[in-house]
N, CA, C and O atoms as a Maestro MAE file, in Angstrom:
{
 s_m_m2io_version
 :::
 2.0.0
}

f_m_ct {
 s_m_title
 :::
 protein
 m_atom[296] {
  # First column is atom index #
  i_m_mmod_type
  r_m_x_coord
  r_m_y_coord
  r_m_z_coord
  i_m_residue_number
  s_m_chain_name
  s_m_pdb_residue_name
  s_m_pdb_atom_name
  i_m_atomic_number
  :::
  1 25 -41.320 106.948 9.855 1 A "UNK " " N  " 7
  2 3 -40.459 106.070 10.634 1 A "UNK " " CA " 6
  3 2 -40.402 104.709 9.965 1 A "UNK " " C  " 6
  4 15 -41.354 103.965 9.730 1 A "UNK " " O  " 8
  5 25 -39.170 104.522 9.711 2 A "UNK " " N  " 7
  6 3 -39.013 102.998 9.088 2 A "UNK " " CA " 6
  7 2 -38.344 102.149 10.311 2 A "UNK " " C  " 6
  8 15 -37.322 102.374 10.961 2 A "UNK " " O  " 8
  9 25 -39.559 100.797 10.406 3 A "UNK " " N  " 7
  10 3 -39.201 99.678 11.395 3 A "UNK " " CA " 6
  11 2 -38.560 98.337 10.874 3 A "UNK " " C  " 6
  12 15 -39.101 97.362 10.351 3 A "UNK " " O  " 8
  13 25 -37.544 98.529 11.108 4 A "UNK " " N  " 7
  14 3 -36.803 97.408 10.942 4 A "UNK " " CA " 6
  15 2 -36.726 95.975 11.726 4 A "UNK " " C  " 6
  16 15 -36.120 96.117 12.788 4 A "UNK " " O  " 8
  17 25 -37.079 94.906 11.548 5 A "UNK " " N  " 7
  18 3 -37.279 93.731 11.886 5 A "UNK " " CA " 6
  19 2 -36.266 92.789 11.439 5 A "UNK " " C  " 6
  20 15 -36.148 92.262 10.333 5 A "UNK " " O  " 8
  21 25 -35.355 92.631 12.779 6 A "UNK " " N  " 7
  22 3 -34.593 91.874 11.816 6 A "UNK " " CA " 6
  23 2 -33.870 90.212 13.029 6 A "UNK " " C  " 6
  24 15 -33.392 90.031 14.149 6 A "UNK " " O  " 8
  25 25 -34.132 89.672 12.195 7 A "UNK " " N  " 7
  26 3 -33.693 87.962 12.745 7 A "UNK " " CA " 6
  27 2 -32.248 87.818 12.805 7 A "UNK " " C  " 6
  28 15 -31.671 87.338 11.830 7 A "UNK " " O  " 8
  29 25 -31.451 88.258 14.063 8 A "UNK " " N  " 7
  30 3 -30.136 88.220 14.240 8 A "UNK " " CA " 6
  31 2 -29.514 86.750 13.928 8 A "UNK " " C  " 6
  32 15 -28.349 86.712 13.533 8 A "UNK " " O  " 8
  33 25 -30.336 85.379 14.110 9 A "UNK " " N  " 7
  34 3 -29.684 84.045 13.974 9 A "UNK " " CA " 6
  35 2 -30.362 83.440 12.617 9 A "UNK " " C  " 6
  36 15 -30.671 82.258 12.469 9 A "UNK " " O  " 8
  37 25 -30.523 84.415 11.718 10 A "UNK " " N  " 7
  38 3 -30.880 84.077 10.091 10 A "UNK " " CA " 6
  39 2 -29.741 83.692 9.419 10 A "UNK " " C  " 6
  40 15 -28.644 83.828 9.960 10 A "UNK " " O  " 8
  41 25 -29.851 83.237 8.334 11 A "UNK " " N  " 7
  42 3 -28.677 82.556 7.843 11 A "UNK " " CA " 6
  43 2 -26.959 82.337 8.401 11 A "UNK " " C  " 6
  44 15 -25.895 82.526 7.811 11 A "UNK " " O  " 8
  45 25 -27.185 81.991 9.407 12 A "UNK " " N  " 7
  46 3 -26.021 81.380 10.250 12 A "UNK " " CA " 6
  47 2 -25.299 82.513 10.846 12 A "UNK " " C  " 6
  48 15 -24.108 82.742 11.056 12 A "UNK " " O  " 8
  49 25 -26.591 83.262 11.089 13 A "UNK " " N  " 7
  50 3 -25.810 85.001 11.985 13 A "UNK " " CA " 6
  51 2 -25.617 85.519 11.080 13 A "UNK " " C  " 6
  52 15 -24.759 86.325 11.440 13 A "UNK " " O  " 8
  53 25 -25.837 85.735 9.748 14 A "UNK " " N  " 7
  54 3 -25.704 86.797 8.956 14 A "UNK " " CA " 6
  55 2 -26.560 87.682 9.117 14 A "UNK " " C  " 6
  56 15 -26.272 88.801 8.694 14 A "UNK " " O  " 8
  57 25 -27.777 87.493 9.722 15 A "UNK " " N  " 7
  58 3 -28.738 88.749 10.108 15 A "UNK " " CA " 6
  59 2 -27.752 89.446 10.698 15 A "UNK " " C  " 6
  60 15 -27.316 90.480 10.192 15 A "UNK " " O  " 8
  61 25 -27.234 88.875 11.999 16 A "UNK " " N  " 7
  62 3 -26.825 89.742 12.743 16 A "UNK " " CA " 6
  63 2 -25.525 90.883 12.308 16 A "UNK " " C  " 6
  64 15 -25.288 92.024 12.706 16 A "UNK " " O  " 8
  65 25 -24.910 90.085 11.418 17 A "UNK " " N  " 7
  66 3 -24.191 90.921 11.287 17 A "UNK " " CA " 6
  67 2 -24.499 91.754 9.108 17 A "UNK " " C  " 6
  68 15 -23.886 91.976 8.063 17 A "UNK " " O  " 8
  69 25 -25.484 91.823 9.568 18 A "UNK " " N  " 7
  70 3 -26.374 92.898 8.615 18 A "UNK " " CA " 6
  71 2 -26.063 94.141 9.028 18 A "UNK " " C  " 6
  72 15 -25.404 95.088 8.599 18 A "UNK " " O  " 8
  73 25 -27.000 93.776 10.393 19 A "UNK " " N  " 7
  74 3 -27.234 95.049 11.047 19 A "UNK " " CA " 6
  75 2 -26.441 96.290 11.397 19 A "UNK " " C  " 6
  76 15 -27.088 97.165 11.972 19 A "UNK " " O  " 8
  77 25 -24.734 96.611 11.079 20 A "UNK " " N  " 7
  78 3 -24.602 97.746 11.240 20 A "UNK " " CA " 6
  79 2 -24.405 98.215 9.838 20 A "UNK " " C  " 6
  80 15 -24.032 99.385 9.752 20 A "UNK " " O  " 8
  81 25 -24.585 97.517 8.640 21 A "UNK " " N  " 7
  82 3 -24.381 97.744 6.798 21 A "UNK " " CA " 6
  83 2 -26.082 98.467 7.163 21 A "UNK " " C  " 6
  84 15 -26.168 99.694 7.208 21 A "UNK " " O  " 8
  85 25 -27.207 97.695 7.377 22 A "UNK " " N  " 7
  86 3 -27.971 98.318 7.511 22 A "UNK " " CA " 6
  87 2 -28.598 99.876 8.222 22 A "UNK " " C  " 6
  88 15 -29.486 100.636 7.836 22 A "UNK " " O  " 8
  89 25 -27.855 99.905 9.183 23 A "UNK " " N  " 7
  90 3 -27.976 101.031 9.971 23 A "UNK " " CA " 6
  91 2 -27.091 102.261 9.609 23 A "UNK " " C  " 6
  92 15 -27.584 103.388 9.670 23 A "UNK " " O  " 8
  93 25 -25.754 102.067 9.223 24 A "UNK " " N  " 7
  94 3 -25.000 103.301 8.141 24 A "UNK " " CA " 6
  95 2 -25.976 103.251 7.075 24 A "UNK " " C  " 6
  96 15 -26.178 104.360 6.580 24 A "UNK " " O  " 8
  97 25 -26.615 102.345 6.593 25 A "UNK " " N  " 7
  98 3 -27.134 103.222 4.852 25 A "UNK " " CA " 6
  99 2 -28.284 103.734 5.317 25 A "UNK " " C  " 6
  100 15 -28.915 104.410 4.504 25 A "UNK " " O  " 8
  101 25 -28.859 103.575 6.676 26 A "UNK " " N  " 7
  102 3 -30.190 104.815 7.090 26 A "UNK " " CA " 6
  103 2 -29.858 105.903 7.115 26 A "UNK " " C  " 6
  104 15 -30.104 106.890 6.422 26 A "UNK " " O  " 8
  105 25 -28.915 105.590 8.469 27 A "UNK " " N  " 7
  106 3 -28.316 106.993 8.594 27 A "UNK " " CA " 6
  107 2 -28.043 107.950 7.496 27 A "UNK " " C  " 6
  108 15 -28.456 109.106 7.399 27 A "UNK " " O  " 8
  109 25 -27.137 107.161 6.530 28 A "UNK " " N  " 7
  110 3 -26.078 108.080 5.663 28 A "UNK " " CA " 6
  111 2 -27.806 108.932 4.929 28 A "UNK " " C  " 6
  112 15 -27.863 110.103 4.554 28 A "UNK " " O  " 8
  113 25 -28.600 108.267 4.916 29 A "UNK " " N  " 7
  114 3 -29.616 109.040 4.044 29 A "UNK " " CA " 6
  115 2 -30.487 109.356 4.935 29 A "UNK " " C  " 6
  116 15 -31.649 109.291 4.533 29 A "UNK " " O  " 8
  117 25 -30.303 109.757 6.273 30 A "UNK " " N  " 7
  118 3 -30.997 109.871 7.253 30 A "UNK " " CA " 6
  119 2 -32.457 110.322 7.493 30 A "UNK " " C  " 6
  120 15 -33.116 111.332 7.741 30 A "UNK " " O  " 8
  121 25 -32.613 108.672 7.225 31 A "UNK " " N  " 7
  122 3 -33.906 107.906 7.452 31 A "UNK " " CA " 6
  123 2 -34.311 108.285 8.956 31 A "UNK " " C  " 6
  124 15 -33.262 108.713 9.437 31 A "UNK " " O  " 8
  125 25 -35.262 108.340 9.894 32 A "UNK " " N  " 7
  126 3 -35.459 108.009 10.970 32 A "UNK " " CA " 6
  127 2 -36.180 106.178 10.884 32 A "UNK " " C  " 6
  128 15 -36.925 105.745 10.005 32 A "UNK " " O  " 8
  129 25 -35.654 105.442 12.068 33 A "UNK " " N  " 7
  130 3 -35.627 104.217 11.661 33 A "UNK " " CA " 6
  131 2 -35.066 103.868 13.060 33 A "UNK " " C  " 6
  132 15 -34.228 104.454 13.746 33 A "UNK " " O  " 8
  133 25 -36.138 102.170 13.387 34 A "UNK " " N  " 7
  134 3 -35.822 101.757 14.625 34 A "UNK " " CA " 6
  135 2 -35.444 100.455 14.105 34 A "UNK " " C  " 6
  136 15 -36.171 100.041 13.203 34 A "UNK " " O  " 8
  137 25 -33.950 99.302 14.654 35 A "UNK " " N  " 7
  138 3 -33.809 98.299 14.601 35 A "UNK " " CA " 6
  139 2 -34.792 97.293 15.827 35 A "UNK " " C  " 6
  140 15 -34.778 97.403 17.053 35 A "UNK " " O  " 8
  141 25 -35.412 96.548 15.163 36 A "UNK " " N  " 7
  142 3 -35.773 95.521 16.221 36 A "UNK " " CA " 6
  143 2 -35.207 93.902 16.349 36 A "UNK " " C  " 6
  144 15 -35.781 93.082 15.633 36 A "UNK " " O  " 8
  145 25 -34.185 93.457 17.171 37 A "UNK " " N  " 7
  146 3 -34.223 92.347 17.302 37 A "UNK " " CA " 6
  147 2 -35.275 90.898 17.132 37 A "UNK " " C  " 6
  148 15 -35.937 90.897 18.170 37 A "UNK " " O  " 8
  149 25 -35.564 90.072 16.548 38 A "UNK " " N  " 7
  150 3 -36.582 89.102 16.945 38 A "UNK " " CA " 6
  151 2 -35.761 88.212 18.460 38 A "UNK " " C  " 6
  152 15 -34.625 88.458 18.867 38 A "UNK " " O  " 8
  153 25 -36.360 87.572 18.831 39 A "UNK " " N  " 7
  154 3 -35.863 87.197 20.103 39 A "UNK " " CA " 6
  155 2 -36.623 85.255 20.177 39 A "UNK " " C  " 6
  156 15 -36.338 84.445 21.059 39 A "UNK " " O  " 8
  157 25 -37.347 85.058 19.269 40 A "UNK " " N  " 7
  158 3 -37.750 83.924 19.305 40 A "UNK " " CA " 6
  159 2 -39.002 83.648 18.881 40 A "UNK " " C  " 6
  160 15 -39.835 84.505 19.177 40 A "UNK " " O  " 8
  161 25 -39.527 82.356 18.049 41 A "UNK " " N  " 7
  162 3 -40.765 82.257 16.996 41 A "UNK " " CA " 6
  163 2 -41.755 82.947 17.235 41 A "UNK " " C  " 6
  164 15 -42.303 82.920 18.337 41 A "UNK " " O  " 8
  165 25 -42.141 83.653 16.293 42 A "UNK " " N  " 7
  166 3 -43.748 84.444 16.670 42 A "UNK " " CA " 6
  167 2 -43.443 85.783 17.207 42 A "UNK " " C  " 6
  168 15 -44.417 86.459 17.538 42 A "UNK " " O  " 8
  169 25 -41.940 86.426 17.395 43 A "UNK " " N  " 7
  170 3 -41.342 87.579 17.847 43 A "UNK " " CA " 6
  171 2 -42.057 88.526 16.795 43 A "UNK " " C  " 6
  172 15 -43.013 89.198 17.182 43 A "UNK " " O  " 8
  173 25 -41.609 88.607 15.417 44 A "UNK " " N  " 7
  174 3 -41.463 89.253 14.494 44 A "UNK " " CA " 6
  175 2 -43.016 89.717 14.141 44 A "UNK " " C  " 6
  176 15 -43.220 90.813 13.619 44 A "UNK " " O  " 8
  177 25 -44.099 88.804 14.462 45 A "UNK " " N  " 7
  178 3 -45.471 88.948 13.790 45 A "UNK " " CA " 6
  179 2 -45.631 89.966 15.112 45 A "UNK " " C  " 6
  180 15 -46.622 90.573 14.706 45 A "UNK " " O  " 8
  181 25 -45.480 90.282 15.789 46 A "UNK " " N  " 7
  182 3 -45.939 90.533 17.209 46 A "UNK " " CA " 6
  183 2 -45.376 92.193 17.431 46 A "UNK " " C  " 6
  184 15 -46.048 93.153 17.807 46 A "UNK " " O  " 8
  185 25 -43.636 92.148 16.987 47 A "UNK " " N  " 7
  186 3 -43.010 93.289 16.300 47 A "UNK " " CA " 6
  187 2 -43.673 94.399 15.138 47 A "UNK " " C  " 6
  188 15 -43.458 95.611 15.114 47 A "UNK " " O  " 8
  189 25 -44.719 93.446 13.996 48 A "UNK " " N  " 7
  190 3 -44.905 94.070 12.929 48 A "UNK " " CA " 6
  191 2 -46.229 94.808 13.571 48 A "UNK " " C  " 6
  192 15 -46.509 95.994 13.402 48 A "UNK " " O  " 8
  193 25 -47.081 93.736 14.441 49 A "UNK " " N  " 7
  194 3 -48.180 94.937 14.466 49 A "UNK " " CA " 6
  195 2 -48.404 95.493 15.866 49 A "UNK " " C  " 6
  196 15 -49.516 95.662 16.365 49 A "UNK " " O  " 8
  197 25 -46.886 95.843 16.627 50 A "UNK " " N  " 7
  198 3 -46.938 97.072 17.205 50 A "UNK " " CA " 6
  199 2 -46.007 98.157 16.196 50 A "UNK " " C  " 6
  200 15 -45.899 99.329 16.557 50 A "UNK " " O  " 8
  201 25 -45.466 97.767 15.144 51 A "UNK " " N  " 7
  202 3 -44.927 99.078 14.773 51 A "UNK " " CA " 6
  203 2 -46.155 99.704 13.883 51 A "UNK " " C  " 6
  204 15 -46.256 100.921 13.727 51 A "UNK " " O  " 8
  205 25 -47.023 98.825 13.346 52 A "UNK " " N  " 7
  206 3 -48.481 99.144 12.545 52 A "UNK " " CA " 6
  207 2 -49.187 100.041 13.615 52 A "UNK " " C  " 6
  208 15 -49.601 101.101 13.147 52 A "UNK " " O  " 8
  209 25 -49.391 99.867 14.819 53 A "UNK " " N  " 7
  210 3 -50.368 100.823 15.774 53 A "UNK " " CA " 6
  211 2 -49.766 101.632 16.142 53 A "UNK " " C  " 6
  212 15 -50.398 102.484 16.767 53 A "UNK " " O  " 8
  213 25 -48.358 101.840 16.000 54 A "UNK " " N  " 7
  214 3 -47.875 103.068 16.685 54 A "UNK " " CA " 6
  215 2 -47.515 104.158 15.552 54 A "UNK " " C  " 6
  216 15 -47.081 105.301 15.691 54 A "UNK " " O  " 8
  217 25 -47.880 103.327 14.219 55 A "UNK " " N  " 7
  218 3 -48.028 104.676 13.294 55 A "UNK " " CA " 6
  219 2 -46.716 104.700 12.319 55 A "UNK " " C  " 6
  220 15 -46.190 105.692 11.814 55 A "UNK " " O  " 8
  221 25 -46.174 102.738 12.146 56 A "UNK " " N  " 7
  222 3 -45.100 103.178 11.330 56 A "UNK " " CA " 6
  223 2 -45.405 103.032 9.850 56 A "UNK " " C  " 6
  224 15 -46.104 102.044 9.629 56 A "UNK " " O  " 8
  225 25 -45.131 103.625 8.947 57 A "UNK " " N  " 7
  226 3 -45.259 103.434 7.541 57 A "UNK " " CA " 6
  227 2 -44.859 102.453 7.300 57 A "UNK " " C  " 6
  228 15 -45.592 101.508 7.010 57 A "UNK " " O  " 8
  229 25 -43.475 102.376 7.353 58 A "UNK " " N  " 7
  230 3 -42.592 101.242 6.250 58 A "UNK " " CA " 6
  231 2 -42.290 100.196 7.839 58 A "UNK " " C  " 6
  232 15 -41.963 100.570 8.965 58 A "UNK " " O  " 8
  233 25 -42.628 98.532 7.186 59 A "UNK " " N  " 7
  234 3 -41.875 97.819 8.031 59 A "UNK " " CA " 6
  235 2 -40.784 96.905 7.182 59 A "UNK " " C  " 6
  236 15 -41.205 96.274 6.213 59 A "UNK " " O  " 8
  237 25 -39.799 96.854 7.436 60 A "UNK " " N  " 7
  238 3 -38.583 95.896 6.513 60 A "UNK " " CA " 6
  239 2 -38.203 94.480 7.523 60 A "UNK " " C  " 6
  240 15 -37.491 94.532 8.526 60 A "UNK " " O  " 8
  241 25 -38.700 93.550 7.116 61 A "UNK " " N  " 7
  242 3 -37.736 92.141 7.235 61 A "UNK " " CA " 6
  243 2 -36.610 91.568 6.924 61 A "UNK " " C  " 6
  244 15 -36.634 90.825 5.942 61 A "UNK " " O  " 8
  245 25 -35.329 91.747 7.659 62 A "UNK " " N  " 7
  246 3 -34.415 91.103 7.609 62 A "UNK " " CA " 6
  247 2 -33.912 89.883 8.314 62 A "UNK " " C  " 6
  248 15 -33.494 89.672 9.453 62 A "UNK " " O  " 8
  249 25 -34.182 88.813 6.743 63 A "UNK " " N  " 7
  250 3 -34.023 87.442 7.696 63 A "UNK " " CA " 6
  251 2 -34.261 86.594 6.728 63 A "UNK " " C  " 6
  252 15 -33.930 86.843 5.569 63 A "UNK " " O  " 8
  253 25 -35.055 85.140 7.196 64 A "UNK " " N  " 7
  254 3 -35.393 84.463 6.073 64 A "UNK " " CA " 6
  255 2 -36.673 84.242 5.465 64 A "UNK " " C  " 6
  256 15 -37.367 85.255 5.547 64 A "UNK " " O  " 8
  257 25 -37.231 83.298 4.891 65 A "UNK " " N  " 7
  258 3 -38.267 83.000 4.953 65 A "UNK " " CA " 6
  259 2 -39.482 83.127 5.770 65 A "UNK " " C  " 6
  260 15 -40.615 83.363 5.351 65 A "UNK " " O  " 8
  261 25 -39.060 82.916 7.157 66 A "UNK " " N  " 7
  262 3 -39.515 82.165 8.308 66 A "UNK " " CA " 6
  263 2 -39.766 84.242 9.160 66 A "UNK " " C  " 6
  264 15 -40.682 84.673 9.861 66 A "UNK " " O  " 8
  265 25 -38.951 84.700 8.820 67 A "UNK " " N  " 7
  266 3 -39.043 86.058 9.359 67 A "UNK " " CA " 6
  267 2 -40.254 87.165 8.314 67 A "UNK " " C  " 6
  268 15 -41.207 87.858 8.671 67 A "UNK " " O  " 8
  269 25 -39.645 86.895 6.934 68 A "UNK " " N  " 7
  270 3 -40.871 87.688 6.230 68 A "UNK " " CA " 6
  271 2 -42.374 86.720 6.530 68 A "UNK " " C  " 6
  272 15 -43.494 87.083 6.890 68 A "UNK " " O  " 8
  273 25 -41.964 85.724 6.290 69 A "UNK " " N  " 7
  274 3 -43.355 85.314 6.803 69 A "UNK " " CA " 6
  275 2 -44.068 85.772 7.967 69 A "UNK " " C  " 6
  276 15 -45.280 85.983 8.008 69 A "UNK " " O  " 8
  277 25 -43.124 85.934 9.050 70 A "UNK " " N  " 7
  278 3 -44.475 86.344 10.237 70 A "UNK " " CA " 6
  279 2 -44.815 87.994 10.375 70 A "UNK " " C  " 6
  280 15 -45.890 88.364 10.849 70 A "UNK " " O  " 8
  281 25 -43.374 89.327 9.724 71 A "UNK " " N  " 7
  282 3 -43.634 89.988 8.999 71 A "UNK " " CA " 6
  283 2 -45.188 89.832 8.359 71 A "UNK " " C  " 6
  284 15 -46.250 89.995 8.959 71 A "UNK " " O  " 8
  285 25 -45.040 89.574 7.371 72 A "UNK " " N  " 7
  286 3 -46.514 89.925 6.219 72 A "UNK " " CA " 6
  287 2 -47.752 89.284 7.459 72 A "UNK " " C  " 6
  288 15 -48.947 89.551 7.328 72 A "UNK " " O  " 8
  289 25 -47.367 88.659 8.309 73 A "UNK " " N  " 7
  290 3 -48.909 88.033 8.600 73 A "UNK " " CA " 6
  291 2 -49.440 88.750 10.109 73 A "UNK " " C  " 6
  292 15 -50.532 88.734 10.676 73 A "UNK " " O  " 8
  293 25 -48.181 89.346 10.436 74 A "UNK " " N  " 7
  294 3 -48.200 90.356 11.456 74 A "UNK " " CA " 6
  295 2 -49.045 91.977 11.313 74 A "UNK " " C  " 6
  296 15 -49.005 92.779 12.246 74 A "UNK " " O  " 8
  :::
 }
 m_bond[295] {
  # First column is bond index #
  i_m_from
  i_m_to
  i_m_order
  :::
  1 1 2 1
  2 2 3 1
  3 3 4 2
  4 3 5 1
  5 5 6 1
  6 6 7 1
  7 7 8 2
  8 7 9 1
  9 9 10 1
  10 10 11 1
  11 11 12 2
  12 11 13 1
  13 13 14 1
  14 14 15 1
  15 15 16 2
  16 15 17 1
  17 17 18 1
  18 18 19 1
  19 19 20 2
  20 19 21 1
  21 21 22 1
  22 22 23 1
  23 23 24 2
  24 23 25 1
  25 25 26 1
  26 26 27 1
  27 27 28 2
  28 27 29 1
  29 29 30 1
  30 30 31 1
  31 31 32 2
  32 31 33 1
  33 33 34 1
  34 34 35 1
  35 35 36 2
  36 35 37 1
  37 37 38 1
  38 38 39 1
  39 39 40 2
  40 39 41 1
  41 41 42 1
  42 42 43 1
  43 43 44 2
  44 43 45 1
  45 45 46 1
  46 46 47 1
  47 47 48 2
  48 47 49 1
  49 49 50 1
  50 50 51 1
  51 51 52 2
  52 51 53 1
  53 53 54 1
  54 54 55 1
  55 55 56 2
  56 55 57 1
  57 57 58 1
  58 58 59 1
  59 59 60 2
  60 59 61 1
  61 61 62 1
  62 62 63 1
  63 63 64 2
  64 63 65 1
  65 65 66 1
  66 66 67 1
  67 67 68 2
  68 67 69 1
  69 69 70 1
  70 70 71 1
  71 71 72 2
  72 71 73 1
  73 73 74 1
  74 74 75 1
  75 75 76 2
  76 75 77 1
  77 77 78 1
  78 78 79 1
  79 79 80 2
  80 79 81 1
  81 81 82 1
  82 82 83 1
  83 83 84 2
  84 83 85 1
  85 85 86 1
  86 86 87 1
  87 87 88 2
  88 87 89 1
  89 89 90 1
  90 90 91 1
  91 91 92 2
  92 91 93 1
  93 93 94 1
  94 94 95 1
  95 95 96 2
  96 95 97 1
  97 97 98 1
  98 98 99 1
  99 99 100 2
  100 99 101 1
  101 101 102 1
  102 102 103 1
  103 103 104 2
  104 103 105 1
  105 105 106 1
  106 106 107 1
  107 107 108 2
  108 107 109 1
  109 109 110 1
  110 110 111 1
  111 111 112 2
  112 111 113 1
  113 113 114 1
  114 114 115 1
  115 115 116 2
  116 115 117 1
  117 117 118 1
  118 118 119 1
  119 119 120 2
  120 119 121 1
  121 121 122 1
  122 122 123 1
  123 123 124 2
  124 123 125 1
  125 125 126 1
  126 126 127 1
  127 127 128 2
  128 127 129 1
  129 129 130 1
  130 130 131 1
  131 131 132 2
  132 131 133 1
  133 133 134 1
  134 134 135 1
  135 135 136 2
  136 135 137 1
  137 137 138 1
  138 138 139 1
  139 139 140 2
  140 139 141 1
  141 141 142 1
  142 142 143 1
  143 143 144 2
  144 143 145 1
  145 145 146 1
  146 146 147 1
  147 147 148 2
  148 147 149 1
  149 149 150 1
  150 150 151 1
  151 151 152 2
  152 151 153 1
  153 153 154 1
  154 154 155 1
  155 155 156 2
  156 155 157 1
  157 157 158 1
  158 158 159 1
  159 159 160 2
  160 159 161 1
  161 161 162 1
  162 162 163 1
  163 163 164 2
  164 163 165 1
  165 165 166 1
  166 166 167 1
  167 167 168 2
  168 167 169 1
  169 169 170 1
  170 170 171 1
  171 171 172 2
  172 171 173 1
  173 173 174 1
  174 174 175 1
  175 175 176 2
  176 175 177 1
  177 177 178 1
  178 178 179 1
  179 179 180 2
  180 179 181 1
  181 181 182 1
  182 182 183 1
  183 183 184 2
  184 183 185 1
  185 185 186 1
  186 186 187 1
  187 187 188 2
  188 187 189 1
  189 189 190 1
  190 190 191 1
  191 191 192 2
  192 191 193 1
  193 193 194 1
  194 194 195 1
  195 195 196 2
  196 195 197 1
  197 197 198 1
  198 198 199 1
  199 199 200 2
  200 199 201 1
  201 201 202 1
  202 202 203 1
  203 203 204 2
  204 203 205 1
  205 205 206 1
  206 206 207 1
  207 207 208 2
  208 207 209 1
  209 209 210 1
  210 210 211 1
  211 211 212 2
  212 211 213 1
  213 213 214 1
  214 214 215 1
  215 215 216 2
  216 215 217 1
  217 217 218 1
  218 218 219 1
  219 219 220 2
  220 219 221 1
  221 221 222 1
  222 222 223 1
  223 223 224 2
  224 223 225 1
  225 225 226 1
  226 226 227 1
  227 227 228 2
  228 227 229 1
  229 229 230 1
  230 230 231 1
  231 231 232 2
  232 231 233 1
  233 233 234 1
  234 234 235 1
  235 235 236 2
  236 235 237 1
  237 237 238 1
  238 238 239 1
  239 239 240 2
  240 239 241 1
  241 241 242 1
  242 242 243 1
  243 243 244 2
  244 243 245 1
  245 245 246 1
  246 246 247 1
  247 247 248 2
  248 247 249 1
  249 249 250 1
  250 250 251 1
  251 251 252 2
  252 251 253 1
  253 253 254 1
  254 254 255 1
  255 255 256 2
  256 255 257 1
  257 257 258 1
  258 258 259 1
  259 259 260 2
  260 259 261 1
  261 261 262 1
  262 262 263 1
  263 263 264 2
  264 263 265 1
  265 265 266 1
  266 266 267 1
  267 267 268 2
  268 267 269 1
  269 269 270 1
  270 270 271 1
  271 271 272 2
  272 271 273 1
  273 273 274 1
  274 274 275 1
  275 275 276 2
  276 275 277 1
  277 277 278 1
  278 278 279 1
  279 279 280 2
  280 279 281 1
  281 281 282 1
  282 282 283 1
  283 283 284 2
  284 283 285 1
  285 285 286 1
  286 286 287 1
  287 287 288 2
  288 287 289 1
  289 289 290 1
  290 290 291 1
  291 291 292 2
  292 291 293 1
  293 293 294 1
  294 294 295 1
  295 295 296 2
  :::
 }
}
């Protein structure tokens, strides 16, 4: 299962509108794969290590700086 983390108000809403380029190229290679919204600071670290305990392999950050950062420390 690949967990996707992704910061919808990252570079001026370009996260957000990532997210369905991202979700056709899972599919098309059909990945199983969950999108997660961040929702506000400290979302994303909090995101990474419940997808870590529930057994996900891959986690991906989409966003900026400020998102891989709490990613990796999550």
């Amino acid at each position: 299962m690949i967990k996707v983390i992704l910061n919808p108000v990252a570079g001026r809403l370009s996260g957000r509108a990532a997210r369905p380029v991202i979700e056709q190229h899972l599919r098309t290679h059909e990945l199983a794969h969950e999108i997660t919204e961040t929702e506000a600071v400290g979302h994303a670290s909090q995101i990474a290590v419940e997808a870590v305990q529930t057994g996900c392999t891959t986690v991906v950050s989409v966003g900026g700086d400020g998102t891989a950062n709490e990613v990796i420390n999550g």
